[in-house]
C-alpha positions in Angstrom: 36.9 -24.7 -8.8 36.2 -21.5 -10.1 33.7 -20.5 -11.9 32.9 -20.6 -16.1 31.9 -17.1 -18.1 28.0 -18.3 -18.2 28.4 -19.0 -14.7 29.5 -15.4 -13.9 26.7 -13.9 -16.0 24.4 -15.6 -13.7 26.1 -15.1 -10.2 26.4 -11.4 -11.6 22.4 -11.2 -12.2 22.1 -12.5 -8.4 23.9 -10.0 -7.4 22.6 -7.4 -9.1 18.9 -8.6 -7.7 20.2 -8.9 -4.0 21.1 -5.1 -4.2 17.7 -4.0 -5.8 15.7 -6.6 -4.1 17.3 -5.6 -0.7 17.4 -2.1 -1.0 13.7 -1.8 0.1 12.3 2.0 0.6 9.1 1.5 2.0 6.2 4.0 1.0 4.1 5.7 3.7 1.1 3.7 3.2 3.7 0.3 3.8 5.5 1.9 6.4 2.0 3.0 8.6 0.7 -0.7 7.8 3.8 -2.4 8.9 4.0 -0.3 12.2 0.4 -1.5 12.7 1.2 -4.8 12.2 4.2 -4.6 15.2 2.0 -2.9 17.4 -0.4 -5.6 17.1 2.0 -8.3 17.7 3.4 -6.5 20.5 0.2 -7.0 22.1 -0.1 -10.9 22.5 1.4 -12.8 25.6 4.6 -13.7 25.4 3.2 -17.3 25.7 0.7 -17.4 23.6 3.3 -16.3 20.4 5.2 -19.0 21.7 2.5 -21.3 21.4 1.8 -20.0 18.5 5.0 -20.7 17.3 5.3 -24.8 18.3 1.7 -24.9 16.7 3.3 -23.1 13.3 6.3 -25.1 13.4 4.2 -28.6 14.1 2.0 -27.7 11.1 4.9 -26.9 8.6 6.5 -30.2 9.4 2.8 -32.1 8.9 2.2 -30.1 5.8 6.2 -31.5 4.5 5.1 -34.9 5.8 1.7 -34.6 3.3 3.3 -33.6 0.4 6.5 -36.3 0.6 3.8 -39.0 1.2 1.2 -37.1 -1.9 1.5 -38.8 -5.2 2.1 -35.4 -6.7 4.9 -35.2 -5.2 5.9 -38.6 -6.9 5.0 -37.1 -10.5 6.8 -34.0 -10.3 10.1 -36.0 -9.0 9.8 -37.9 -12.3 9.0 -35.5 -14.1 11.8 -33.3 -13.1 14.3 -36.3 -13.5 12.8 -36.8 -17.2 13.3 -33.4 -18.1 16.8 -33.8 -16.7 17.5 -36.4 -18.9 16.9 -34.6 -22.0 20.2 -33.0 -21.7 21.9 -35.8 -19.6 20.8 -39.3 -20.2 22.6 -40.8 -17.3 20.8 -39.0 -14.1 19.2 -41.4 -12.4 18.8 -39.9 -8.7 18.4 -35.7 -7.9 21.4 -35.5 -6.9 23.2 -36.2 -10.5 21.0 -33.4 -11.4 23.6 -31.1 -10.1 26.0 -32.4 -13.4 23.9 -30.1 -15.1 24.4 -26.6 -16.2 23.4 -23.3 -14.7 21.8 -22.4 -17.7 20.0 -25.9 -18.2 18.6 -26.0 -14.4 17.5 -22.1 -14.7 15.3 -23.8 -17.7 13.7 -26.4 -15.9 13.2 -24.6 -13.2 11.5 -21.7 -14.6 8.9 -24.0 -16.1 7.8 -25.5 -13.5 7.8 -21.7 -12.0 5.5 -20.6 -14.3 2.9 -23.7 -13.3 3.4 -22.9 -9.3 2.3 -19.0 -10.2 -0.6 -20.0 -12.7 -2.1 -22.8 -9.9 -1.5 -19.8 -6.6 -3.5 -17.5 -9.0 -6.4 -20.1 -9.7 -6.5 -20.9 -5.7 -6.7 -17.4 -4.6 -9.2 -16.8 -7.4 -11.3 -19.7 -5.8 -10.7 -18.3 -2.4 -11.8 -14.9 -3.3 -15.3 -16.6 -3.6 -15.1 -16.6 0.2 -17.1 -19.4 2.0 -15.1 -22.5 3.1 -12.9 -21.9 0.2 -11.9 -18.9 1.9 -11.1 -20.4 5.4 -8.7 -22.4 3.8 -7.1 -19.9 1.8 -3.9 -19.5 4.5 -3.2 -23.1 4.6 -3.6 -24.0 0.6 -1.4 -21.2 0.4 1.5 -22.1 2.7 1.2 -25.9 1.2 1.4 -24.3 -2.3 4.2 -22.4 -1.8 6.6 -25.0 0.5 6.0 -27.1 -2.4 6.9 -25.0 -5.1 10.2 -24.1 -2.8 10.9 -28.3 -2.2 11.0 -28.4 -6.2 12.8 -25.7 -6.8 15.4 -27.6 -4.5 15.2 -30.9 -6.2 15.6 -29.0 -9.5 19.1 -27.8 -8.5 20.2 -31.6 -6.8 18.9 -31.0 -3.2 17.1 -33.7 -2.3 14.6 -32.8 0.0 13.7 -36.7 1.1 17.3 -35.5 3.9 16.0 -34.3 7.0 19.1 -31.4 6.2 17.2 -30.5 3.0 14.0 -30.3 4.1 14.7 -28.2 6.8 16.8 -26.1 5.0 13.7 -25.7 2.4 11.5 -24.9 5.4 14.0 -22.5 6.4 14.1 -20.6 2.9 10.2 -20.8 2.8 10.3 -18.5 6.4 12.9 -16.1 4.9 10.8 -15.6 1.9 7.6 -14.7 3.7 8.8 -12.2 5.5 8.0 -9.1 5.8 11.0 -7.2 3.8 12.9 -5.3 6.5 13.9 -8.9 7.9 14.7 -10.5 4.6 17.9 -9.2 4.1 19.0 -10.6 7.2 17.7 -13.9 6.9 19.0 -14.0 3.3 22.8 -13.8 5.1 21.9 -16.3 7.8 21.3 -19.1 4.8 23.5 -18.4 3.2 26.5 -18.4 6.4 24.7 -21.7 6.6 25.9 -22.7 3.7 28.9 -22.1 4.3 29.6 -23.2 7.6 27.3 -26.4 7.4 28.8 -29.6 6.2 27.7 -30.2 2.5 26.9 -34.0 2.3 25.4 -33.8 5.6 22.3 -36.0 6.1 20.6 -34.8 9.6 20.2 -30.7 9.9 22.7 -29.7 12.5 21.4 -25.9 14.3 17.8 -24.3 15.4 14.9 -26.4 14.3 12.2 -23.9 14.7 11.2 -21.9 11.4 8.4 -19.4 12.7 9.2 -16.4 15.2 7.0 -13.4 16.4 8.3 -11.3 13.0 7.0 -14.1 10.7 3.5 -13.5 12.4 2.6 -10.8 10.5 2.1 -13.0 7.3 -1.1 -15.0 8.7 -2.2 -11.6 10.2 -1.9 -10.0 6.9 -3.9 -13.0 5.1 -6.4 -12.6 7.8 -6.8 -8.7 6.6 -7.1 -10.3 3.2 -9.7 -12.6 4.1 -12.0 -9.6 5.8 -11.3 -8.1 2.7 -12.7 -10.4 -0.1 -15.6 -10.6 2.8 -16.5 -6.9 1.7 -15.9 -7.6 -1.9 -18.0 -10.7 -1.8 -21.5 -8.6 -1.6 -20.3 -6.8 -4.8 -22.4 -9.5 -7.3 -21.6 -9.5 -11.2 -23.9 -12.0 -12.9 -23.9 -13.7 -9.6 -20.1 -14.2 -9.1 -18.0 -12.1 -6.5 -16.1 -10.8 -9.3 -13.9 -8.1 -7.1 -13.0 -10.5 -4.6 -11.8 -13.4 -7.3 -9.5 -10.8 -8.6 -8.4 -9.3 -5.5 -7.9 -12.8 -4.2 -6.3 -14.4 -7.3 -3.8 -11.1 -7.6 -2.6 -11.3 -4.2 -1.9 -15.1 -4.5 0.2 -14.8 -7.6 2.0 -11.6 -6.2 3.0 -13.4 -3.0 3.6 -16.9 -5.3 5.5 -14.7 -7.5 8.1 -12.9 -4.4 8.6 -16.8 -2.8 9.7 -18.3 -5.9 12.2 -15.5 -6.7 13.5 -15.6 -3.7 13.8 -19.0 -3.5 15.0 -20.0 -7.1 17.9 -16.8 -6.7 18.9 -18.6 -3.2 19.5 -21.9 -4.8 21.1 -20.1 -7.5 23.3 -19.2 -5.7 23.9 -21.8 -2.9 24.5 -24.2 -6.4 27.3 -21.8 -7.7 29.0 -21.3 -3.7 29.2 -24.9 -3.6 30.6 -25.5 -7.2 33.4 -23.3 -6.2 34.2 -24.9 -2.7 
């Protein structure tokens, strides 16, 4: 099936963000930083980033496992379905969601969007107060974000309740925390899965694991961030760490703000591939 004209416009905007999105020049500062960062990992045991990768894969699957079971996760499926129905009164299940158009998914999607961003910005505010809110700053954040991701699948008929979906989701959450050199790559190796992989499939069939010794560098960098906002925290105004709120709520939104693009532009695009096939 090919394509319609509104369908174009939008596959033509991917791909006019894949080649300015990919095309990543980093600046001296970024490039000295990232080298740091390798040179770091390239310092643990072999063992111990394998460990370290089990432990990262276990939690991602318990942190899924949280927010299938959360009644949040109930609301939003509703909601999503309700909002659905405004333009087609006979979805039922997340799947008929995908009788939708582009243009109407885009819409619903970029709402709820907007409310991820707005709720990653309030968190990293409130861990920029540092204390306990700090310490669990890295895993708020990962929840927040695999959850924004799992909606942003349901919102284009992917039902994350498959064990294929959810790992796929768990897949594009890895690609899109990344540090950028690697993105690119892991951008093609979704989307060859979808092409390859068998569309109705139920089970995920290829590797299981989601973190390797290149995604480390994201918890290392939010550990910087943490030491960070632990500076910026003796910097009082009227009693409130005022640097390290901002500091903390920026960075949350700008990393909120890269996962969701990515994320909404792979589905995108994995809706229009399969439309076609």
């Amino acid at each position: 099936m090919s394509l319609t004209s509104r369908e174009e416009k939008v596959w033509q905007s991917i791909t006019q963000w894949e080649s300015s999105y990919f095309d990543y020049e980093p600046t001296d500062f970024e490039a000295t930083y990232e080298r740091w960062i390798k040179n770091q990992l390239n310092q643990l045991n072999p063992a111990l980033i394998e460990k370290m990768n089990d432990f990262i894969d276990s939690a991602l699957f318990h942190v899924h496992a949280l927010i299938q079971n959360s009644r949040y996760q109930t609301d939003v499926r509703e909601r999503l379905l309700s909002e659905a129905r405004i333009f087609n009164s006979e979805i039922e299940d997340i799947e008929d969601l995908q009788t939708c158009t582009i243009e109407q998914l885009t819409y619903i999607a970029q709402q709820q969007i907007a409310r991820s961003r707005i709720i990653s910005l309030a968190q990293g505010g409130l861990s920029g107060t540092g204390g306990l809110l700090l310490g669990m700053d890295i895993p708020a954040m990962i929840a927040l974000q695999v959850r924004s991701i799992q909606y942003i699948a349901m919102n284009y008929g992917y039902d994350i309740q498959r064990p294929s979906e959810m790992m796929m989701s768990l897949k594009v959450f890895h690609a899109s925390t990344l540090p950028k050199r690697y993105q690119h790559e892991s951008w093609n190796e979704l989307l060859d899965e979808i092409s390859n992989g068998e569309r109705d499939a139920f089970f995920y069939v290829g590797d299981e694991s989601v973190a390797d010794v290149s995604w480390l560098s994201m918890p290392l960098k939010q550990g910087i961030k943490g030491i960070i906002i632990t500076m910026l925290k003796k910097k009082m105004v009227q009693g409130i760490p005022l640097l390290g709120v901002l500091f903390g709520a920026t960075m949350n939104y700008q990393k909120s703000r890269e996962v969701t693009e990515f994320a909404h532009k792979f589905y995108q695009k994995r809706f229009l591939i399969e439309k076609q096939l």
